[in-house]
KOLLUMKOL-938073 format. One record per residue: residue in three letters; x, y, z of N, C-alpha, C, O, CB in turn; chain. Coordinates in steps of 0.001 Angstrom, whole numbers, plus 500000, padded with zeros to 6 digits. Glycine has a CB too. Example, Ala and Ser with C-alpha at 12.3 -4.5 7.8 and 13.67 -1.06 7.14 Angstrom:
2
  residuo     n_X     n_Y     n_Z    ca_X    ca_Y    ca_Z     c_X     c_Y     c_Z     o_X     o_Y     o_Z    cb_X    cb_Y    cb_Z  cadena
      ALA  513190  494310  507800  512300  495500  507800  513200  496700  507800  514236  496681  508465  511308  495527  509046       A
      SER  512850  497750  507080  513670  498940  507140  512900  500030  507870  513409  501138  508039  514084  499402  505725       A
This chain:
135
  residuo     n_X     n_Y     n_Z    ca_X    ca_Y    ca_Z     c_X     c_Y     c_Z     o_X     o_Y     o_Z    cb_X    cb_Y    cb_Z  cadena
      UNK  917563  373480  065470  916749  374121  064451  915290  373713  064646  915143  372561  065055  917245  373747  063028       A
      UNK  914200  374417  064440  912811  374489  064731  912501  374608  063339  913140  375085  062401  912268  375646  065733       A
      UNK  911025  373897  063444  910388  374073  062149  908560  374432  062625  908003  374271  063711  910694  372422  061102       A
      UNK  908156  374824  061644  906831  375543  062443  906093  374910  061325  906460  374741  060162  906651  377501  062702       A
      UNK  904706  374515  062049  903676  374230  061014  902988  374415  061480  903150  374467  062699  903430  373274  060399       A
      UNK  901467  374703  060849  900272  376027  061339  899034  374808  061343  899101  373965  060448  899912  377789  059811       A
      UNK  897886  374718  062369  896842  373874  061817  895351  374455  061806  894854  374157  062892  896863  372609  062595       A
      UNK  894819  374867  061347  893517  375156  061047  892152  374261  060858  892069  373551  059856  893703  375710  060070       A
      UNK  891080  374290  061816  890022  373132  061557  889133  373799  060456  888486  374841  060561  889059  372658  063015       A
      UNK  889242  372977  059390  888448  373444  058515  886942  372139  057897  886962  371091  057253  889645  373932  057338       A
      UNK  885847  372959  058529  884733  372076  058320  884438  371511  059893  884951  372091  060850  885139  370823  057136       A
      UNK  883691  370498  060046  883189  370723  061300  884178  369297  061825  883676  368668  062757  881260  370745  061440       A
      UNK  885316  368857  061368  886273  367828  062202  887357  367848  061504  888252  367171  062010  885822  366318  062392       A
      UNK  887676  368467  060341  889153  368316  059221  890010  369210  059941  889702  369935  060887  889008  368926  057350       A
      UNK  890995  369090  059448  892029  370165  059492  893088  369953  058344  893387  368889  057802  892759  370171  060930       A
      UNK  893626  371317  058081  894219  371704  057200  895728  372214  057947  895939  373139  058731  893311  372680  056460       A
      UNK  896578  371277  057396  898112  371773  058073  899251  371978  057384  899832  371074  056783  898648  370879  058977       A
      UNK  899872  373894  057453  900495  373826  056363  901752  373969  057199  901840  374292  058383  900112  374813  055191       A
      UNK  903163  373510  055915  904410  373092  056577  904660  374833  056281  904458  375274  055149  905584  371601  055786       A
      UNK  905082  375680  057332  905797  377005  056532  906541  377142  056546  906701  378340  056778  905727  378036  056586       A
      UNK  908046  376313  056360  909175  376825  055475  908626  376597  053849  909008  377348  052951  910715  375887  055838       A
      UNK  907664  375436  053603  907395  375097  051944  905861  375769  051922  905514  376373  050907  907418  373061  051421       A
      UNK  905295  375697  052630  904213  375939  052257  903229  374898  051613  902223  375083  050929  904448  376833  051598       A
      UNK  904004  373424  052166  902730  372494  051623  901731  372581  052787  901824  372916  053968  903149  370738  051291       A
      UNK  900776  372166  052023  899698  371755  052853  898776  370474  052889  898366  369982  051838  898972  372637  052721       A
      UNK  898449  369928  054161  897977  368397  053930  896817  368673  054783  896621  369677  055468  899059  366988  054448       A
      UNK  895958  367468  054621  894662  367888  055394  894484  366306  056220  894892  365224  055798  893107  368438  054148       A
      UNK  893661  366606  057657  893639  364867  058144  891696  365352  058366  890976  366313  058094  895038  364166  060277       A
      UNK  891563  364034  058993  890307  363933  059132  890198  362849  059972  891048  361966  059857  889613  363857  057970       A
      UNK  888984  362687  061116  889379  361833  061914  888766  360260  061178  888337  360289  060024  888836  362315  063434       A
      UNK  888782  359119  061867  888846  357938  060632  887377  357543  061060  886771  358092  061979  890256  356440  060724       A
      UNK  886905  356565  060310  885366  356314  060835  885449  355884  062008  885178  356570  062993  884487  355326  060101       A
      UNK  885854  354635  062046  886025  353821  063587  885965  354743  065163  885638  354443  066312  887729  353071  063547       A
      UNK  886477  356007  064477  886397  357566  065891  885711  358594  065453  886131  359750  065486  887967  358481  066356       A
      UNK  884404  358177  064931  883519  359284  064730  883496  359910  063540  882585  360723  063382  883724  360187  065568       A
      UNK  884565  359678  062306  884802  361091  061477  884336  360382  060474  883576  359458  060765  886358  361914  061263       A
      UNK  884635  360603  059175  884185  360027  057887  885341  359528  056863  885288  359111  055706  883334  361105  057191       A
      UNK  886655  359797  057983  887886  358850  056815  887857  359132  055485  887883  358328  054552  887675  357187  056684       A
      UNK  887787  360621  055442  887954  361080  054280  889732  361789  053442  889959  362253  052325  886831  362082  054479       A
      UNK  890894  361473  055003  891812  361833  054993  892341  361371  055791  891645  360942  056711  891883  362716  054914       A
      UNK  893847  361201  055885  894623  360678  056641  894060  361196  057610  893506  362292  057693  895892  360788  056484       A
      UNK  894277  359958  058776  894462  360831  060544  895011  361205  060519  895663  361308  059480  894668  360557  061800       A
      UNK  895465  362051  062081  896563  362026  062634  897660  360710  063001  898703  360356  062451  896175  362605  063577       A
      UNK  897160  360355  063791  897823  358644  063529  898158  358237  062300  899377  358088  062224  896856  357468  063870       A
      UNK  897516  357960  061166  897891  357790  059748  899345  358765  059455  900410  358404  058955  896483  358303  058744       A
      UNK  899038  359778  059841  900630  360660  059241  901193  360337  060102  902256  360839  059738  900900  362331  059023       A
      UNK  901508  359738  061334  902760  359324  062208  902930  357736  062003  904067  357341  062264  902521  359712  063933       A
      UNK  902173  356921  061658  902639  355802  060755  903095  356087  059142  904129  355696  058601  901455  354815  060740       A
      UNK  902355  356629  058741  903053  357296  057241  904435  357863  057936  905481  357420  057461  901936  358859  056321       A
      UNK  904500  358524  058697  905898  359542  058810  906994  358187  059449  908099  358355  058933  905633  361301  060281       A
      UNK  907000  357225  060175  907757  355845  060121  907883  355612  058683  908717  356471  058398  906971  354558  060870       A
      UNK  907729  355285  058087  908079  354813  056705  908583  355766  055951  909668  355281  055631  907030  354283  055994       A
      UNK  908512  356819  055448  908590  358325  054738  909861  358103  055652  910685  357612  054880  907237  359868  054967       A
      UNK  910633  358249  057312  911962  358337  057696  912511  357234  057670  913532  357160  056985  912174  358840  058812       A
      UNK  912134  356249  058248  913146  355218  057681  913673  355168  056290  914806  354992  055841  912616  354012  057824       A
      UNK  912841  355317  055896  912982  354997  053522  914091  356318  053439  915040  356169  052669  910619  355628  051903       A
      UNK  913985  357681  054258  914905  358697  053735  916140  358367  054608  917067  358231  053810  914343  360297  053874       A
      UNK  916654  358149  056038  917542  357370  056304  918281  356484  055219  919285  356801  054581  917018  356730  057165       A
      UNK  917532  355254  055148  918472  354416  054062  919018  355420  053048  920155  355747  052705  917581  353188  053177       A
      UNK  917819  355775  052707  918561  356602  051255  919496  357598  051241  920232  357935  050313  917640  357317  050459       A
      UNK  919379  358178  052689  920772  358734  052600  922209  357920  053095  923334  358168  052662  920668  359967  053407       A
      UNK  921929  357095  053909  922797  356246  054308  923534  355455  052528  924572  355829  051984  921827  355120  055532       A
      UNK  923054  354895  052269  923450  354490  050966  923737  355765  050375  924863  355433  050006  922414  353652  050184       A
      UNK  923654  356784  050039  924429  357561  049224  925821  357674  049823  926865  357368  049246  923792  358873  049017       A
      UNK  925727  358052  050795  926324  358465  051654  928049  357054  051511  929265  357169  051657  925058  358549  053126       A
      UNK  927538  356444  051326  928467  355012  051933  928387  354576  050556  928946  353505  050317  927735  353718  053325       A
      UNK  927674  355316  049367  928133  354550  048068  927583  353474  047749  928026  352803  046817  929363  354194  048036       A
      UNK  926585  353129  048412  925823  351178  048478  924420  351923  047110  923889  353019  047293  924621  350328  051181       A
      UNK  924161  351197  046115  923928  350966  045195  922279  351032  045511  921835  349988  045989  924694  349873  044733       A
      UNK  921414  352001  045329  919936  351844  045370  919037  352956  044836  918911  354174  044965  919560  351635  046722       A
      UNK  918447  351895  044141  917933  352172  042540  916679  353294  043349  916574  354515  043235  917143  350311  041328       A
      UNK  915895  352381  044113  914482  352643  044510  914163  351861  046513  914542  350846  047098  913366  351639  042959       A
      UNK  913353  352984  046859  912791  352582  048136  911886  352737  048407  911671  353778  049027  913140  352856  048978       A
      UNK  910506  351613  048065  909194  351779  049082  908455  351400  050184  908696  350197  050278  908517  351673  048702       A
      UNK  907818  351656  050936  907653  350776  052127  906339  350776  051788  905936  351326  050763  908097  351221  053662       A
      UNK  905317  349954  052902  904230  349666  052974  903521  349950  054673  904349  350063  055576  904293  348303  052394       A
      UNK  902965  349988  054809  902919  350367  056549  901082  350087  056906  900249  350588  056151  903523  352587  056931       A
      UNK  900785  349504  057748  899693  349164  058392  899718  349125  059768  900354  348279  060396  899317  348108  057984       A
      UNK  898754  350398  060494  898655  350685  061678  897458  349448  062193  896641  348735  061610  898306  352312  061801       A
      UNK  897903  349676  063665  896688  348544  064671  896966  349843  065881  898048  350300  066249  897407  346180  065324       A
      UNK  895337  350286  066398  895238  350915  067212  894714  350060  068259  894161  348961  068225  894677  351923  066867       A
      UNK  895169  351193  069610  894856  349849  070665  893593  350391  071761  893154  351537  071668  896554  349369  071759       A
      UNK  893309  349851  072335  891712  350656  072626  891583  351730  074360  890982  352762  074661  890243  348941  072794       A
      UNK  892295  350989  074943  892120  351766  076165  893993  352127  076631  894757  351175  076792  891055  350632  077491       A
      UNK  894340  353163  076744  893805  354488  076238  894091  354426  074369  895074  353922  073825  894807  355942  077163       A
      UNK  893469  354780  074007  893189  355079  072583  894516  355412  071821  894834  356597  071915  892170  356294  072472       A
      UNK  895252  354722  071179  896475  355037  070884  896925  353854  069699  896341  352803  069434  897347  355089  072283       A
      UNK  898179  354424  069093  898394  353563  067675  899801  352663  068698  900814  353149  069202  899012  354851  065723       A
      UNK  899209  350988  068692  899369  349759  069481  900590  349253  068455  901673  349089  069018  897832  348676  069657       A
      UNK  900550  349007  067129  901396  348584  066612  901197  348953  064818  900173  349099  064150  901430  347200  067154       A
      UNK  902505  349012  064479  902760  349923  063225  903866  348463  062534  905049  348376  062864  903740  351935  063690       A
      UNK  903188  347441  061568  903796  347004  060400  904493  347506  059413  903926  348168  058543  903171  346609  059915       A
      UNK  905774  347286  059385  906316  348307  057690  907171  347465  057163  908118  346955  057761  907308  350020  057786       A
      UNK  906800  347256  055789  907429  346148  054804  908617  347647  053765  908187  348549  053045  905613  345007  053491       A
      UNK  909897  347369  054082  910483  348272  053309  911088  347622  051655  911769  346597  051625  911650  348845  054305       A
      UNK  910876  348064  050912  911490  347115  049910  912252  348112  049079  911866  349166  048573  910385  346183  049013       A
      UNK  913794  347337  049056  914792  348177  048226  915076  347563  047160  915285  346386  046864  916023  348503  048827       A
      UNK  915051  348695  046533  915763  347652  044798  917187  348201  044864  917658  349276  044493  914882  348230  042683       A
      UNK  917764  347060  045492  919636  347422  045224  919953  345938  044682  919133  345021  044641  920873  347889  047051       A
      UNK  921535  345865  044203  921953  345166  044247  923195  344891  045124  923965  344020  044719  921870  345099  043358       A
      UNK  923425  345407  046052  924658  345517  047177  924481  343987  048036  923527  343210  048012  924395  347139  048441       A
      UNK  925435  343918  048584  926028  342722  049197  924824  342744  050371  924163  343639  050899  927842  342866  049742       A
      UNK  924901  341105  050512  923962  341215  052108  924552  341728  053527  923866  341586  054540  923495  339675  052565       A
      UNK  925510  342175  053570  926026  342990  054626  925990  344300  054727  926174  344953  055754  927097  342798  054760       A
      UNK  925593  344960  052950  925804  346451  053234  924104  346492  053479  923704  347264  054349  926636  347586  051781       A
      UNK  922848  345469  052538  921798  345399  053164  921598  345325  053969  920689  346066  054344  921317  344979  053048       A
      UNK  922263  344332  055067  922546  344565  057035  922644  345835  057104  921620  346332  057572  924101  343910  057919       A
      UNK  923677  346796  056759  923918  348229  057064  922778  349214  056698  922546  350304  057221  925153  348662  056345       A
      UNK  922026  348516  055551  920979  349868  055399  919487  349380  056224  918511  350057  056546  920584  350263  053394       A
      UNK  919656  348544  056326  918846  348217  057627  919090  348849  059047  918363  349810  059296  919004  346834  057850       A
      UNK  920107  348427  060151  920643  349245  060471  919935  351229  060841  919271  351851  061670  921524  348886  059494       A
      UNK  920730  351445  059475  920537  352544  059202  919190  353294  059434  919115  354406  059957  920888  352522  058144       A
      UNK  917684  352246  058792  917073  352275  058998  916115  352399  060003  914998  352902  059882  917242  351982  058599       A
      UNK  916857  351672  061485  916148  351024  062499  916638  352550  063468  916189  352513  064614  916749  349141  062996       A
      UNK  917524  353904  063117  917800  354953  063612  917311  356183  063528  917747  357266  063920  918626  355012  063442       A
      UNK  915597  355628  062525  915555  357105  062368  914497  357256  063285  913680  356543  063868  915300  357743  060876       A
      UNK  914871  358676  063184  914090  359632  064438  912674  359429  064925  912161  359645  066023  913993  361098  064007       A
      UNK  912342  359101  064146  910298  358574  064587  910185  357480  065002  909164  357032  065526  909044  358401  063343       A
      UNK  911537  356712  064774  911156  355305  065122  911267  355242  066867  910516  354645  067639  912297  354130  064272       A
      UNK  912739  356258  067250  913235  356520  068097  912230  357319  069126  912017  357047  070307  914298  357031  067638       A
      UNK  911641  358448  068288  910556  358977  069482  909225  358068  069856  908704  357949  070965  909911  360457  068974       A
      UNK  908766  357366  068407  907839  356321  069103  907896  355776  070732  906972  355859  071541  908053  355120  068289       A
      UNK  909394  355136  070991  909712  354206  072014  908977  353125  072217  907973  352956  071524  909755  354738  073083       A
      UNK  909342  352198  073202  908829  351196  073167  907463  351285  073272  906990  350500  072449  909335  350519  073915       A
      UNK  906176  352124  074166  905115  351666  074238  904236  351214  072435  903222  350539  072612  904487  352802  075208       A
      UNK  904533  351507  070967  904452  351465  070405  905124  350202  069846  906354  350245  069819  904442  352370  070312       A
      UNK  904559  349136  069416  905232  347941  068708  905375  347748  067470  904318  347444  066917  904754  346940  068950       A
      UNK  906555  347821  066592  907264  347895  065806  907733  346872  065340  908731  346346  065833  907902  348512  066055       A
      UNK  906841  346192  063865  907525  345256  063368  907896  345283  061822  907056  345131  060935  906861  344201  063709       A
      UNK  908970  345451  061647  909820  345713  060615  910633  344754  059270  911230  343681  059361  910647  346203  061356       A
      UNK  910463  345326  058463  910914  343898  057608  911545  344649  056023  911015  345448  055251  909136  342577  057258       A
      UNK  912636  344094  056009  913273  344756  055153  913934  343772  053935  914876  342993  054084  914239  345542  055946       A
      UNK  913114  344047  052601  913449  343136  051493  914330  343503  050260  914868  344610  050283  912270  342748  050990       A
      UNK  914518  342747  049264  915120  343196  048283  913655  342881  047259  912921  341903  047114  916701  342424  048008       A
      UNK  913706  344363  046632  912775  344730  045419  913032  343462  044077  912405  343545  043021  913292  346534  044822       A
């Protein structure tokens, strides 16, 4: 299955990108440190945002799924870009669940976690350090 999303530069460095099966729309902007005015997520920013946003929906379906008990899931995420070639070097994400399930099914939604798809297309040149708490 394919999903299509449209991007448009709007203004003299933004862009405007809408999802069209929903029709949201989000806008990036490039960050100061590369010229722009960091008035909106990067690009980079939404693929570290989008690590956290899949892992957090993983668990959460994994725990439904398996019946493991969770109230709430937020993460936290802080990119480090790396300089030659210009690229996001390493991506911090503090996940914090408010469950009360056993520390083994927390092993499992961890786990669970460490499978989702962005984490997976990242691959290794991207360093990934992960940390998964109870809320």
């Amino acid at each position: 299955m394919s999903v299509t999303m449209r991007g448009r530069r709007v203004g003299p460095l933004g862009f405007e990108i809408t999802h069209e099966p929903s029709g949201t729309v989000i806008r990036t902007a490039p960050p100061v440190d590369n010229g722009g005015d960091g008035s909106s997520f990067s690009p980079t920013d939404l693929c570290a945002a989008s690590l956290g946003a899949c892992a957090s929906t993983i668990v959460s379906l994994f725990a439904a799924r398996n019946g493991i008990a969770l109230d709430a899931v937020e993460f936290v995420v802080s990119k480090e870009m790396s300089a030659a070639p210009r690229r996001i070097g390493r991506l911090t994400v503090e996940y914090r669940l408010a469950t009360t399930c056993s520390d083994a099914d927390l092993a499992r939604l961890e786990q669970a976690g460490r499978t989702c798809p962005v984490r997976l297309t990242l691959g290794p040149e991207v360093e990934i350090v992960e940390r998964y708490v109870r809320a």
